[in-house]
N, C-alpha and C positions, 0 to 999 in steps of 0.2 A: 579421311584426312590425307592429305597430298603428301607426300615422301617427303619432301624440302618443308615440312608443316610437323615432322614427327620428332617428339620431344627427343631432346639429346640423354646420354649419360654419359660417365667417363668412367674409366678403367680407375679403381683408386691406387692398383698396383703400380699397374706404368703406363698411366694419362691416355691410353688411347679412348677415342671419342667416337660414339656410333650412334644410330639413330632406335630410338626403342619401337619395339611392334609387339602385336598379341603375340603371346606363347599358345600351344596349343596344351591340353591339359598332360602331364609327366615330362614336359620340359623344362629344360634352362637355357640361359642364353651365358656363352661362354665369351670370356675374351678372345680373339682368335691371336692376338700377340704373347698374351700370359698364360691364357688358360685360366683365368681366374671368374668363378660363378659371376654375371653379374646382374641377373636377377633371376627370379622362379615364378612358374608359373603357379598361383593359389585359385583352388576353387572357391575361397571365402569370400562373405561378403564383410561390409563394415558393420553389418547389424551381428552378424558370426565371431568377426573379430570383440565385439561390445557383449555379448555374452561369456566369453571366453575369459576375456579381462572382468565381467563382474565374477565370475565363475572363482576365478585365482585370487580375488583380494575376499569371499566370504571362505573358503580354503586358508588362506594366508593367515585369516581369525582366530579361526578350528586350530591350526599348526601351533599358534603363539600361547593360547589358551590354555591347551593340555600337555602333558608331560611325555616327553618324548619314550621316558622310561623311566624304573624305579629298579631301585637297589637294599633288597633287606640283608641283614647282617643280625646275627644275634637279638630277633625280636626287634628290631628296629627296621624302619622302612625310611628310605628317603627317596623322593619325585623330584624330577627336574625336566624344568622346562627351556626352551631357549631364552627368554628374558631370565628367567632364574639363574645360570649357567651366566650371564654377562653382569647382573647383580653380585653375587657370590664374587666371580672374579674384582669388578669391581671393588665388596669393601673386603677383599684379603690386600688391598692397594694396588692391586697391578691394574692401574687406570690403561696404561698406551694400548694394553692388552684388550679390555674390556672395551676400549672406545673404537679400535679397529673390528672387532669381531660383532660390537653392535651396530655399528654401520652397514658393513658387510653383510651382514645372515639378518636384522630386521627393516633399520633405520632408511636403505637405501630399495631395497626392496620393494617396501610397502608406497615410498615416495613414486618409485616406480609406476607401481599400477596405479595409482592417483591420477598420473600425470596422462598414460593409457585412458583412463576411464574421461577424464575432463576434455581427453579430442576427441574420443570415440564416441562420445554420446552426441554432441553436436552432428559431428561429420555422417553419423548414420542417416541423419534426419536433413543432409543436402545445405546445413549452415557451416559458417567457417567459427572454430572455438575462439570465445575471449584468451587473447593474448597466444595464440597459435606459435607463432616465434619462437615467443621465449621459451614456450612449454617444451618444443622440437629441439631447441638448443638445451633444455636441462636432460631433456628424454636420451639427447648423444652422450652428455656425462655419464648420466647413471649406471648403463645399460653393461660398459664392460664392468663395474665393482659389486653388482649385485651378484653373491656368493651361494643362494637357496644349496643349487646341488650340492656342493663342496659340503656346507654344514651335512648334508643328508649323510654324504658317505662317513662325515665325522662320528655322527651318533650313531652308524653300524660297526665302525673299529673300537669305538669306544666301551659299546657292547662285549665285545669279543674281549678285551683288555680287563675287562671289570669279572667277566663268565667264572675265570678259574679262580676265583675268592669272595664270591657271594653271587646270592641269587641276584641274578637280574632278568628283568620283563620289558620287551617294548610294550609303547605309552601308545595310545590315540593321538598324538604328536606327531608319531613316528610317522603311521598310515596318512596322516594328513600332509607330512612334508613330502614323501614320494608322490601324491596328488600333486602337491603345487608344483613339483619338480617338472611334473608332463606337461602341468597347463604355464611352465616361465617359458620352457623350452620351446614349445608349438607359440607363445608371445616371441619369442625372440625373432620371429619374422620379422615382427615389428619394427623394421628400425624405423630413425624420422625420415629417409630419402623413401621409402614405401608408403610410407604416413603422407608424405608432401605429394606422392604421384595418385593416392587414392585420391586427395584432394584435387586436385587437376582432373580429375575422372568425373568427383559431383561435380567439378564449376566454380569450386569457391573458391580457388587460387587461378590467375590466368597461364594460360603455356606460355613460357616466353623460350622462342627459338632465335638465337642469335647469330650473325653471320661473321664468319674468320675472313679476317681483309689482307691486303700487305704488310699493314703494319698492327695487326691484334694476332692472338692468338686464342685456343680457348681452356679452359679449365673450368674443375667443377669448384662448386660451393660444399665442405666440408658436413657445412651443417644440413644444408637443406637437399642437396647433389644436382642444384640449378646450373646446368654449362652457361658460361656466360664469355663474351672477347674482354680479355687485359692488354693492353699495350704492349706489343713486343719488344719497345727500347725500353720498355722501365727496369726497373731490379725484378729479378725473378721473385723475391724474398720482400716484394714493396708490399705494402696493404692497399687492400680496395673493398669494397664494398657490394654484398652480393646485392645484384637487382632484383632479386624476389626476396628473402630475407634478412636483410639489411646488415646480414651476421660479416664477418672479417675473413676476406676472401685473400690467402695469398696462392700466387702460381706455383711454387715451389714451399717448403717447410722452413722458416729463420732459424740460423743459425743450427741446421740438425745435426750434422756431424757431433759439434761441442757440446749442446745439450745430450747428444744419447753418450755421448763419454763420459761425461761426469756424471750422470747417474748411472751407468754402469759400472763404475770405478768405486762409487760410495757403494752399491749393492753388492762388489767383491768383498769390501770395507766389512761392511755386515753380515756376510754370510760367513766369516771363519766365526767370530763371537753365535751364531747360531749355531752354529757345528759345533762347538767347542762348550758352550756355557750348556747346564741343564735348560732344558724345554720344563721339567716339572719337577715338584719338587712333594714326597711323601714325607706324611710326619705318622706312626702309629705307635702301638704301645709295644711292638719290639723293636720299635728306633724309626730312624729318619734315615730317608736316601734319597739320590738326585739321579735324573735321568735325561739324558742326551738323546738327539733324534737317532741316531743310530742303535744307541745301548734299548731304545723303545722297537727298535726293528727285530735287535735280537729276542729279545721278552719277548714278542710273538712269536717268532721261529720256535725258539723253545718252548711255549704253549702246546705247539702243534698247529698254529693256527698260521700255516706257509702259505695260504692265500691270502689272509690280510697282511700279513708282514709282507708279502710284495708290493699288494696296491702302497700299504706305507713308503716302504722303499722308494717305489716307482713317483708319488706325488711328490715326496718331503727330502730326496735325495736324489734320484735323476733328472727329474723334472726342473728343479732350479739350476742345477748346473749344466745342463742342457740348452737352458734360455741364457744363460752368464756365454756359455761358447759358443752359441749358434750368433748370438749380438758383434760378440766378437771378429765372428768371420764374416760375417754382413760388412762390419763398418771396415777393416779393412780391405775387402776385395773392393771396397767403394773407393776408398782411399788411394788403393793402388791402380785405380781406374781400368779396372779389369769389367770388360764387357762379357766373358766367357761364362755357359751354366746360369742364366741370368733366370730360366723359368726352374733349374730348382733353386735355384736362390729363393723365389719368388714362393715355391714351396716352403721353402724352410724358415722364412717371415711368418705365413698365414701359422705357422705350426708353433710359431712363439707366440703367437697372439692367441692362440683357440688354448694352449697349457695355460696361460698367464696364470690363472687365476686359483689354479688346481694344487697349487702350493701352499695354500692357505690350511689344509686337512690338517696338520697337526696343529697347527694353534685353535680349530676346533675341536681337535680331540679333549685338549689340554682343559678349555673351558669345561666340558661337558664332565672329564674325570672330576675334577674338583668342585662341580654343583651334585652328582650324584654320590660321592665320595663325604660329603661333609657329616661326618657322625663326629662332633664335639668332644676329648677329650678320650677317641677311639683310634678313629682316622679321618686324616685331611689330608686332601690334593690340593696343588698350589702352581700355579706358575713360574715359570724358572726365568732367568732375562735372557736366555735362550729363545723365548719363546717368542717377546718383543723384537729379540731380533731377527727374527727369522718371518715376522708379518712385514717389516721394514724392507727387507730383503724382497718380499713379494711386490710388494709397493712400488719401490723402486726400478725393478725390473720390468714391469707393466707401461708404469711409467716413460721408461728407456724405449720398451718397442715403441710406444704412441710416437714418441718423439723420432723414430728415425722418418727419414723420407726414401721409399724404396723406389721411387719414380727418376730420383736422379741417375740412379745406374742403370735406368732403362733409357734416361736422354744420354748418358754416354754412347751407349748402340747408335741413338738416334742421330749424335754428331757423326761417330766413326762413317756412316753410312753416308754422310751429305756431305763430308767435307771435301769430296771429289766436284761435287755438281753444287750450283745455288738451288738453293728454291723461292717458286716464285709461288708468292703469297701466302693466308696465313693455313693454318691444318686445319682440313676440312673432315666433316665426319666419314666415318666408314658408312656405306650402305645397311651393315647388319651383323649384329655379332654372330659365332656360329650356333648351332641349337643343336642339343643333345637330351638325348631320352633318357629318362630316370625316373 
């Protein structure tokens, strides 16, 4: 294939556009503006990738099946499972609770490998899957809110939490969710722009390489990461339509500023009532007490147990107000049109998007205390509205990064820099991104 023939990608940091080529095997191909990966070399193939994904969803079975762990107390034994653990929460009524955490650690999950297993199987075999689009465009939804790990690390603090007041045993739940943990992680190659270029690879999608004129320029396709030319008088923020997946292609992000402000402003909102209300709530026969994420920090400490009370720490109290400050300095250094520090800016973006989701740990812990905890008229764990607020606060936050656009502060650079000289026509690709050994 001829160089001017070699399919485009774009930086999704800071738009810059280069033309892709084989990796060689223990490479990547970096941004050379950002620094940001922007693809890898894989020895797999798709019949690799198609064992892998049936591998993780008869795993995912195993995981949901068996009880992660058992808790006896006094001649009495209770087992719990992760459906159990969302049940349980469920009819104690904390519905917002139960409906986030089953989403999250089953609902979204298993949809997941579903939607993996329904391209993969076609595309091993050189066909293009019914409804391939939409599948790619649900497969970019899903893929930041599925939780596996997050739940894993829950049912090991929760362990530790339960140790100093009855026996507990991990479950063949347990063993089975650290399996599925390796095979989401080595999945999560998978995004749909790798899914769309294997397809370009059998034949079933065509290349389409497009050309930047005087008056276009190019950007990629969110969903599917097709570069394609937009009009360069239109609105940065107009809609258009990708020419390979027909999905809602804009150049720039609508209205990102005001959208990442108000859900950062409501996830400030909700993160004092997380701090502040109990996360859980004990009822036994020498009383009832409530507990806050921090007062659950100390309980560990004082256990003895100062390696989990710091991961708690570190997920359920650094970790969110980390992503509440780091958004913060994003949107204002954007605001104040500051070009300066712009690749660890660019660092400290990818670092709120890879934490997002690692916040979630205590309201997994929470469910799991309260299904392995349910001894009737002994002892019961419960959820506290701490704990509703504090998945809200993850939600939101998450939410907040998707919505900024970190490429506007890299086209501030890109003004500062031309507004001496015109340029003539539209941006053309780079020859090659740079490659580095790993």
């Amino acid at each position: 294939m001829t160089a001017d023939r070699q399919p485009l990608i774009e930086c999704e940091h800071c738009a810059s556009i280069y033309r892709r080529h084989q990796l060689e095997p223990g490479e990547t191909a970096n941004c050379a503006r950002c620094g940001a990966i922007l693809w890898r070399y894989s020895g797999l193939t798709l019949s690799n990738w198609l064992a892998l994904a049936i591998s993780a969803l008869i795993v995912f079975g195993v995981a949901n099946a068996y009880p992660v762990a058992s808790m006896a107390v006094q001649g009495m034994t209770q087992q719990a499972s992760l459906l159990d653990a969302i049940s349980i929460t469920w009819r104690q009524g904390h519905w917002v609770v139960a409906v986030m955490t089953g989403m999250a650690g089953f609902a979204l999950p298993m949809l997941q490998l579903t939607v993996l297993l329904w391209v993969l199987g076609p595309l091993s075999r050189g066909r293009e899957p019914v409804g391939f689009r939409t599948a790619m465009r649900l497969l970019g939804v899903l893929r930041p809110w599925c939780m596996i790990p997050v739940f894993l690390l829950g049912v090991l603090v929760a362990v530790v939490k339960l140790a100093g007041m009855a026996a507990v045993a991990p479950g063949i739940g347990l063993a089975a969710f650290g399996v599925l943990t390796i095979l989401l992680t080595m999945l999560g190659r998978l995004s749909p722009h790798v899914l769309w270029r294997y397809a370009e690879s059998v034949g079933v999608v065509p290349v389409h390489v497009p050309q930047a004129g005087p008056d276009s320029v190019l950007t990629g396709c969110h969903v599917c990461g097709q570069v394609q030319a937009v009009p360069r008088a239109g609105d940065p923020e107009g809609e258009h339509h990708c020419v390979r997946c027909d999905a809602l292609v804009h150049y720039r992000k609508p209205d990102h500023l005001a959208r990442t402000w108000a859900l950062l402003l409501a996830a400030v909102v909700f993160y004092i009532p997380a701090n502040v209300l109990p996360v859980m709530q004990v009822s036994s026969v020498l009383g009832n007490s409530a507990h806050t994420i921090l007062g659950g920090v100390v309980e560990l400490w004082e256990m003895g147990s100062w390696d989990i009370a710091l991961i708690v720490f570190i997920a359920s109290v650094a970790v969110p107000l980390t992503k509440l400050l780091a958004l913060i300095l994003l949107l204002l250094t954007e605001q104040w049109r500051s070009t300066t520090n712009l690749r660890p800016r660019t660092r400290l973006y990818q670092m709120v998007e890879f934490i997002g989701q690692w916040s979630m740990l205590d309201v997994f812990v929470v469910i799991l205390l309260a299904a392995l905890a349910d001894f009737q008229g002994l002892m019961e764990i419960s959820a506290g509205a701490g704990a509703a607020a504090f998945g809200v606060v993850v939600i939101l936050t998450m939410l907040s990064a998707m919505s900024f656009d970190l490429r506007r502060s890299w086209d501030l650079e890109g003004q500062s820099e031309i507004e001496s000289a015109p340029v003539e026509g539209g941006r053309q690709p780079a020859p090659a991104a740079t490659k580095e050994m790993g």
